[in-house]
C-alpha positions in Angstrom: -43.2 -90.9 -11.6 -40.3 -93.1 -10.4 -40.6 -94.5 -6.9 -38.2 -96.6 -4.9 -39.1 -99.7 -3.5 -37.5 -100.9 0.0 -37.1 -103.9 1.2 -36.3 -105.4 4.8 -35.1 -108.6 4.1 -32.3 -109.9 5.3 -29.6 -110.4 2.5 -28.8 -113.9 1.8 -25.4 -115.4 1.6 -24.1 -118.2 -1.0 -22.9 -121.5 0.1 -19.3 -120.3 -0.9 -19.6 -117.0 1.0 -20.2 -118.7 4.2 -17.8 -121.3 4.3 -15.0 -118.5 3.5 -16.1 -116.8 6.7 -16.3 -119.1 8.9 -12.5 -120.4 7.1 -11.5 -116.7 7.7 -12.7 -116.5 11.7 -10.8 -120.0 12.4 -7.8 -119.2 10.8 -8.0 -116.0 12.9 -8.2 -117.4 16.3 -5.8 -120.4 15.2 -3.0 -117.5 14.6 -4.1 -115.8 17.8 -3.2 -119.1 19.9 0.1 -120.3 18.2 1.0 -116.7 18.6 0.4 -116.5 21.9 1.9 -120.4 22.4 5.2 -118.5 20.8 5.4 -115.9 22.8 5.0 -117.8 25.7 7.2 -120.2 24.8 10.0 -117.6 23.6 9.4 -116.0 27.6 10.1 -119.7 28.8 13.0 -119.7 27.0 14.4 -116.4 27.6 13.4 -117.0 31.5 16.2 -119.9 31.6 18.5 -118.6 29.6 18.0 -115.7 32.3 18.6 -118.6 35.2 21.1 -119.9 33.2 23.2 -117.0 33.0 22.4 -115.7 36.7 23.9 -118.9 38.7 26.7 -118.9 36.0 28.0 -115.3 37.0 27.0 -116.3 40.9 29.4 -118.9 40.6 32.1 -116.9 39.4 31.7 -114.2 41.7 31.9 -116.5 44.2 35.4 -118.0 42.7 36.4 -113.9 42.9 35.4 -113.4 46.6 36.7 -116.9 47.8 39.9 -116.2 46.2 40.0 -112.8 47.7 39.2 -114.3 50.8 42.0 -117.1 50.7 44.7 -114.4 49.9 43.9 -112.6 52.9 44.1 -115.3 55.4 47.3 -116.4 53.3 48.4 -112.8 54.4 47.3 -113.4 58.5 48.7 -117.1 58.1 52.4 -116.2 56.8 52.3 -112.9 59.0 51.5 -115.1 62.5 53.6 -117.8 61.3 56.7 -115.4 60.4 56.4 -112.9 63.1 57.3 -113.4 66.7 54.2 -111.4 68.1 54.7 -113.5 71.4 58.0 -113.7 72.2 60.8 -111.1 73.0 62.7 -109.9 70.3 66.4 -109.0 71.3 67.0 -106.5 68.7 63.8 -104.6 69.6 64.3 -105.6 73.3 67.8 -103.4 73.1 66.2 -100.2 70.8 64.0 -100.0 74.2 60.6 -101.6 72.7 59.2 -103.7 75.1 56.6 -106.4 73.9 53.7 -104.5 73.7 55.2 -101.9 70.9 57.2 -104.7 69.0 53.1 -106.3 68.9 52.3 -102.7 67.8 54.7 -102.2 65.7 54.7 -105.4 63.4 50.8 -104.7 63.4 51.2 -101.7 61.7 54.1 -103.2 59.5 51.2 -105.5 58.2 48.6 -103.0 58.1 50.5 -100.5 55.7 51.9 -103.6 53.4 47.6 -104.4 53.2 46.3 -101.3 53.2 43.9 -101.9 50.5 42.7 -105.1 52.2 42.9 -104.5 55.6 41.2 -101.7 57.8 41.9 -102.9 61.5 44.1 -105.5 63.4 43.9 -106.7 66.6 45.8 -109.4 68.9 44.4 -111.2 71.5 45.8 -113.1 74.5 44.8 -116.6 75.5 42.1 -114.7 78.1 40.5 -113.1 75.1 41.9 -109.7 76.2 43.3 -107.0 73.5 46.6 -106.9 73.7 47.6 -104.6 70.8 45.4 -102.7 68.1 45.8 -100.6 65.3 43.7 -99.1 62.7 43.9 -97.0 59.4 41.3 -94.5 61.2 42.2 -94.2 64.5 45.0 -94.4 67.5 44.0 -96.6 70.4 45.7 -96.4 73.6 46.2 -99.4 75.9 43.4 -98.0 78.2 40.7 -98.8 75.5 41.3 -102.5 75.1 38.9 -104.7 75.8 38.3 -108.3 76.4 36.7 -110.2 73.6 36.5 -113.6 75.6 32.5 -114.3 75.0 33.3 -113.4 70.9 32.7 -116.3 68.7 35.5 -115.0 66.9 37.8 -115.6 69.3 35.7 -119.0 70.6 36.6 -120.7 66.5 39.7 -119.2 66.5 41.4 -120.7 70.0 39.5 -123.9 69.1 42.0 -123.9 66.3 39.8 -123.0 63.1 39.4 -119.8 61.5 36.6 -117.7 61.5 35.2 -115.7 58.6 32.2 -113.4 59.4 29.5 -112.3 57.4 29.3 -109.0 55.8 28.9 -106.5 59.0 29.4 -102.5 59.5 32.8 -102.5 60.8 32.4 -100.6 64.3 36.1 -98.9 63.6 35.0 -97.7 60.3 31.9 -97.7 59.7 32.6 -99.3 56.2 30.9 -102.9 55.0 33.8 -105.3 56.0 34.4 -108.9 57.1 35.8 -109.9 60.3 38.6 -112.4 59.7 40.4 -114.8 62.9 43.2 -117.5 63.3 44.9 -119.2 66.0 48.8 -117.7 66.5 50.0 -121.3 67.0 53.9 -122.4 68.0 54.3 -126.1 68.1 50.9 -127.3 69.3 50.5 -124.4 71.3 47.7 -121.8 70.8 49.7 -118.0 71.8 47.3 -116.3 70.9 44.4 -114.6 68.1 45.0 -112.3 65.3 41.7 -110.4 64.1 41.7 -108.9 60.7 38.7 -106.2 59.4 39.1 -106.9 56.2 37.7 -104.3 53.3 34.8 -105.0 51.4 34.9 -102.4 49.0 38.4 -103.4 47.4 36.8 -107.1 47.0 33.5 -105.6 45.1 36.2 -103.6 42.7 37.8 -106.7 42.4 34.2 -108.6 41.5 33.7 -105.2 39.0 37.0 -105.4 37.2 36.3 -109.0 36.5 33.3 -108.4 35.2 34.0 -105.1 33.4 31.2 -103.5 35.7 31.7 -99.4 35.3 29.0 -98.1 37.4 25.5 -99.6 39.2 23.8 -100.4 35.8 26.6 -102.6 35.4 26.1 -104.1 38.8 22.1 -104.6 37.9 23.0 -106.6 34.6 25.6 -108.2 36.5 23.1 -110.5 38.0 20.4 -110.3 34.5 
């Protein structure tokens, strides 16, 4: 009769056996760690090239809004410069105009040439008070004016500098826009201040078409 015979020892491995596991289990974990070295290393390089990229299209949207900027207060310099806002004009004096609608009148002249860049303008007196106003959005009658004395905009500008706000909700429109000021000067005499709302919107299309952005995905890998 055949019987089995079991054993409970443990079964022994060879020299050679041995030394290829434990060969096996290093080169394991060795893999594992220059693996994970390479992947972290590949993130740290990625991560610049991120950085890299990101203060590389910063500064060129910067160049796009500066330049934006510049042309615009161009615009308000050439306008103040060319444009007898303070002083009679005899032509408009003999259609009937008095000073207040020639102010009007070349404010609205400027206004249509800029519509894409220009929501509002206003001129001020010496005294800060509004002497003429217009808007793509609205009429305002001389009632309405108001005096913008204790405005640092008007503060920078009849100190002779120009003042350039940060990104705001225009109260006029209601849009994002920037509030833009500069001295009327005639000799070395301050007339008066011209206030600008400028657009926002056409300056982020300009910052999209220079970038090629089509919609807000666009925008998102705009800045990585």
């Amino acid at each position: 009769m055949d019987s089995k015979i079991e054993t409970n020892q443990p079964i022994k491995l060879n020299l050679a056996t041995r030394l290829g596991l434990s060969f096996a289990i290093v080169s394991t974990v060795t893999l594992l760690i220059l693996s994970l070295v390479l992947i972290y290393a590949s993130y740290q390089t990625q991560r610049n090239e991120i950085q890299i990229h990101q203060i590389k299209t910063a500064r060129e949207v910067s160049l796009v809004i500066s330049s934006y900027i510049s042309d615009v207060l161009t615009s308000l310099n050439l306008f103040a410069l060319m444009q007898p806002l303070f002083d009679i004009d005899h032509d408009n004096t003999k259609q009937g105009l008095s000073l207040h609608d020639n102010q009007t009148e070349q404010l609205n002249k400027l206004l249509v040439h800029r519509r894409l860049v220009l929501n509002a303008l206003t001129l001020l007196d010496t005294q800060g008070m509004e002497i003429a106003k217009v808007s793509q959005f609205r009429t305002y009658l001389p009632k309405e004016y108001k005096n913008q004395a204790n405005h640092e905009t008007f503060k920078q500008a009849m100190s002779g500098s120009h003042y350039i706000s940060l990104v705001g909700i225009s109260p006029t429109s209601g849009l994002l826009s920037i509030n833009i000021a500069i001295p009327i000067i005639r000799g070395d005499v301050i007339q008066g201040v011209l206030c600008a709302d400028m657009c926002r919107s056409q300056c982020d299309f300009l910052v999209a078409r220079s970038f090629q952005c089509k919609n807000w995905r666009d925008w998102l890998c705009l800045f990585g």
